[in-house]
N, C-alpha and C positions, 0 to 999 in steps of 0.2 A: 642689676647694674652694679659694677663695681667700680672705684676709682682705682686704676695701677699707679698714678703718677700726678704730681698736681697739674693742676689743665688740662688732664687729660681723662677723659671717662671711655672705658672700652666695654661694649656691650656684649655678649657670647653666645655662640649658637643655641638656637631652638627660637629665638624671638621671632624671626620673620625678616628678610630684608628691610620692608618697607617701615616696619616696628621700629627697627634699631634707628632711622635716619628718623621717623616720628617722635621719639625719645632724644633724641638728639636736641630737634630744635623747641622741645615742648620745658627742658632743663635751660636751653640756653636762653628763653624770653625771659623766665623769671631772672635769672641774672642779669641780664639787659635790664629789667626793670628797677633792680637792687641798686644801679648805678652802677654802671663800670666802663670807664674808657682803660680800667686795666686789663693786663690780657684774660682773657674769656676762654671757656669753653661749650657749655651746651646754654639751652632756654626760650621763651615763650617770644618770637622774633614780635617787634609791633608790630600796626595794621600796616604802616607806611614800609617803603621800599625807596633806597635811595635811585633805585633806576624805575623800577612803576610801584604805582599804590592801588589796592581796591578801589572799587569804584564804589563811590558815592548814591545812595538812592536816589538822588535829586539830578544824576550828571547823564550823561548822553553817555559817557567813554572817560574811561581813567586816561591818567596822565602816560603821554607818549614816551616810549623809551627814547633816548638821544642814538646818535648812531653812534658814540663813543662813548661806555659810560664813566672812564674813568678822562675824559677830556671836559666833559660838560660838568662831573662833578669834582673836578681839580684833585683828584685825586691821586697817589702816586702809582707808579706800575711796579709789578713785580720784573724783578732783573731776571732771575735764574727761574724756571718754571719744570719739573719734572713730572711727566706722566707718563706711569707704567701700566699697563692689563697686568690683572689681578688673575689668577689663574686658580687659587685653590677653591673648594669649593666650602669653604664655612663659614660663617656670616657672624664673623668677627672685626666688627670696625672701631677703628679707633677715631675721630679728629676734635683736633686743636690748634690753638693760636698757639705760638711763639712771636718772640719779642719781635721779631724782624720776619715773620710769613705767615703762612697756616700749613696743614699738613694735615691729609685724610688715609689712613692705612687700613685696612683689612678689607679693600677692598668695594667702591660706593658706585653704583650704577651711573653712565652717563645723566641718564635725564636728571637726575637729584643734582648734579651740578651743576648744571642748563637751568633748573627752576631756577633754584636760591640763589645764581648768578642774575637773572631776570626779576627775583620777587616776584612771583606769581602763583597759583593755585594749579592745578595739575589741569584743570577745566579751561583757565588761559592760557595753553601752549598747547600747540595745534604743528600739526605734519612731519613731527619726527619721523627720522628713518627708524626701522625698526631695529637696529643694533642696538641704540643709546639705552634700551630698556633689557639689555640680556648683557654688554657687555660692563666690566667692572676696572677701576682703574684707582689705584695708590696715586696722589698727589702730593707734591713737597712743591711748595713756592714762597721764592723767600726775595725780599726786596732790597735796594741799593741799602750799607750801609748810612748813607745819610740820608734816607728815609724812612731808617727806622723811626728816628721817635713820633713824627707822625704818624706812621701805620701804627705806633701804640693808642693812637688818640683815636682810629676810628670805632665805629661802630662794626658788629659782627655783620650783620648786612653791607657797611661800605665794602666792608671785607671779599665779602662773595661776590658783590659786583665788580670790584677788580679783577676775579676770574672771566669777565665776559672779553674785552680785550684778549685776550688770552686764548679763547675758544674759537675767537675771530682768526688769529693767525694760525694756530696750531691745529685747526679742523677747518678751515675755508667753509666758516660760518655766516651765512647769510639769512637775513628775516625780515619780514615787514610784519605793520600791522593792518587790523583790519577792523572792523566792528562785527561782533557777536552778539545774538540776543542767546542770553544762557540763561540759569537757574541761580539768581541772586538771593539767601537768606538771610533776614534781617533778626537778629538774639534781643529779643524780650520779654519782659516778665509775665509771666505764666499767672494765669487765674489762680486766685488762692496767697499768692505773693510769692517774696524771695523766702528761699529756705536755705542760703548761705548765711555765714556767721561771720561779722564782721571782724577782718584780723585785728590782729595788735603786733601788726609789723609798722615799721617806717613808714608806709606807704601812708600811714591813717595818722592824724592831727594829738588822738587820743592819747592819751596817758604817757606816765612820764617815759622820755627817749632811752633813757638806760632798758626798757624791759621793751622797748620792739626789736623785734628778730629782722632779719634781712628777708627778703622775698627770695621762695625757694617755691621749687615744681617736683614732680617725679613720674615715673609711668612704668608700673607692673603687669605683667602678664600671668596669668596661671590659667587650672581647669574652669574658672567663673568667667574668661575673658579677661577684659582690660581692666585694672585701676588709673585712675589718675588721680593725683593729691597735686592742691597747693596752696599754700602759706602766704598771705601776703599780696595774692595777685591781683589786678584789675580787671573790669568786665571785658576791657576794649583785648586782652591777652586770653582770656578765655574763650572771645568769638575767633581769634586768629586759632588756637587751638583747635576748636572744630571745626574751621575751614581747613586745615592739614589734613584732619580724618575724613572730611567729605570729598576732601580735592575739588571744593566749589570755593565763591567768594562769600563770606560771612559778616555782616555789618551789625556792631552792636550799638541798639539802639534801646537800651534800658535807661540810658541819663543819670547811670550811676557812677560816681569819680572817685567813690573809696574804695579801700583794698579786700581782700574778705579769703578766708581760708575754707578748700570745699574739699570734697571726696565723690568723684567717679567712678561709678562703675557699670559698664556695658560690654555687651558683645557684638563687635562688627557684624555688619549683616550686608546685603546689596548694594546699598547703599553708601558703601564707605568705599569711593572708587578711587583713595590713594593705594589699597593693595594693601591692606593688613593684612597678617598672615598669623595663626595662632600656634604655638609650640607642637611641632610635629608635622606642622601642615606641607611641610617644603622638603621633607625625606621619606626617608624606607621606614620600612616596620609597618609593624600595628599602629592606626592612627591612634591619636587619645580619642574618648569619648566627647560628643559635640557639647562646648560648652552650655549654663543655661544662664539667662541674661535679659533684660531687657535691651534694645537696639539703644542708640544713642540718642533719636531723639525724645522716646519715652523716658529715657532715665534723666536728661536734663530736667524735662518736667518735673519728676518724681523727688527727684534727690537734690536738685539746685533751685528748682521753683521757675527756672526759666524756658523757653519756647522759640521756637524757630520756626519765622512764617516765608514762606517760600515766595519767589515771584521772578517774569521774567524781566529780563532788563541789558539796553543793548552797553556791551562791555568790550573793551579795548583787547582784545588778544594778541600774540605773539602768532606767528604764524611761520615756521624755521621753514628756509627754499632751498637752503643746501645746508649737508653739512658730512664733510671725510672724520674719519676714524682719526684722532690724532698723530701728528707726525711722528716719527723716533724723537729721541730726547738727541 
């Protein structure tokens, strides 16, 4: 991961499509968490969603989408909206906020748009056509001058909800919902205990304010599989984390409120049905050799002290009923 530009982090071939967009929003939580209504670029989204949230263990159905989401949460519209198909074939994306829009380039698969416009888990969004997941499209949307300085006050989630509007006119997008019984995981502490180290970021009460750092994420790939590092995070950003890599819902239920710095490392396996892809795995050549790794649930155990107990439980899905290819610009 390199930074070209401030606000802007561009990832570069060999990570995997679905890597690069999981690196994305796993940098942009943690900055979400760091505090920032300034403009943003990647990190560890919360569990909430201004248009649906996880459900709940206790609840029947998460909360309903609105049929407008940027009407229900008074939010502004983007005026000028550009979407072009991405044609080259190298899995180089760029995206970022600017003062006045956002803007996605090298290239990002429909459905990744569709999710984090929805806030949801790959597991609640149900009957896309099969284009949204092959074809790829650059976004630039940018809002009325006198709505910039509000679009600087939102949150990077209100942000991508504003793209739902948006998907409504320019694909004759239609959806209801429905109830699902899925596979709900609930994050807690593992027999033996926690084996995180509690940080000395902001997030934590501890020691003097001069010597905490900001809350920061990051997410490597090599022949070992994946790392993940972060500085600073909460337990509640590290269940959204692994619900990204399981594309399920994950509820953290540890009842722990301080921040804590960890180190991941695993290798996707079956199970990780957001579609990681490991360096090589999506071209020509000799493959690399299969990495070696514990899978992700064994290494939470192992390396964070935490656990993931599975269960089912019926949950609010999205369910798309139409939807066209975007219109010309």
């Amino acid at each position: 991961m390199s930074e070209a530009a401030p606000r802007r982090r561009v990832l570069s071939r060999g990570l995997g499509l679905a890597l690069v967009v999981s690196a994305f929003l796993l940098v942009r939580c943690a900055w979400t968490q760091a505090g920032a209504a300034a403009p943003q670029s990647v990190g560890l989204t919360p569990p909430a969603s201004p248009v649906a949230q996880a459900v709940a263990p206790a609840s029947a159905a998460s909360v309903a989408l609105p049929a407008s989401a940027n009407t229900a949460l008074q939010l502004p519209a983007f005026d000028v909206v550009s979407i072009k198909p991405y044609g080259p074939s190298d899995l180089r994306i760029g995206i970022h906020t600017k003062p006045d829009g956002v803007a996605i380039s090298g290239g990002i698969p429909m459905h990744m748009i569709l999710r984090e416009a929805f806030g949801v888990t790959n597991d609640r969004l149900l009957g896309e056509p099969a284009w949204v997941t092959t074809s790829r499209y650059d976004v630039d949307a940018k809002v009325a001058p006198e709505d910039a300085p509000k679009f600087r006050q939102l949150t990077l989630e209100q942000q991508w909800a504003m793209l739902l509007p948006v998907l409504q006119e320019r694909c004759a997008l239609k959806f209801h919902h429905e109830t699902r019984e899925l596979t709900v995981y609930t994050l807690v502490i593992a027999k033996g205990g926690l084996k995180m180290q509690l940080s000395s970021s902001a997030g934590n009460a501890t020691g003097p304010a001069v010597d905490r750092k900001p809350a920061s994420a990051g997410m490597s790939v090599g022949d070992s599989g994946l790392t993940m590092t972060g500085h600073g995070v909460s337990l509640a950003s590290i269940a959204h984390m692994v619900a990204m890599q399981l594309g399920s819902t994950v509820v953290d239920k540890t009842g722990l409120s301080e921040s804590y710095d960890y180190t991941l490392s695993f290798v996707p396996d079956d199970s990780m049905k957001a579609g990681i892809m490991l360096p090589g795995s999506s071209g020509g050549g000799t493959p690399p050799p299969e990495p070696e790794g514990p899978p992700i649930f064994t290494a939470l155990q192992e390396q964070l002290g935490l656990r993931l107990v599975a269960r089912k439980e019926p949950v609010d899905v999205i369910v798309i009923d139409h939807m066209d290819q975007p219109t010309a610009n």
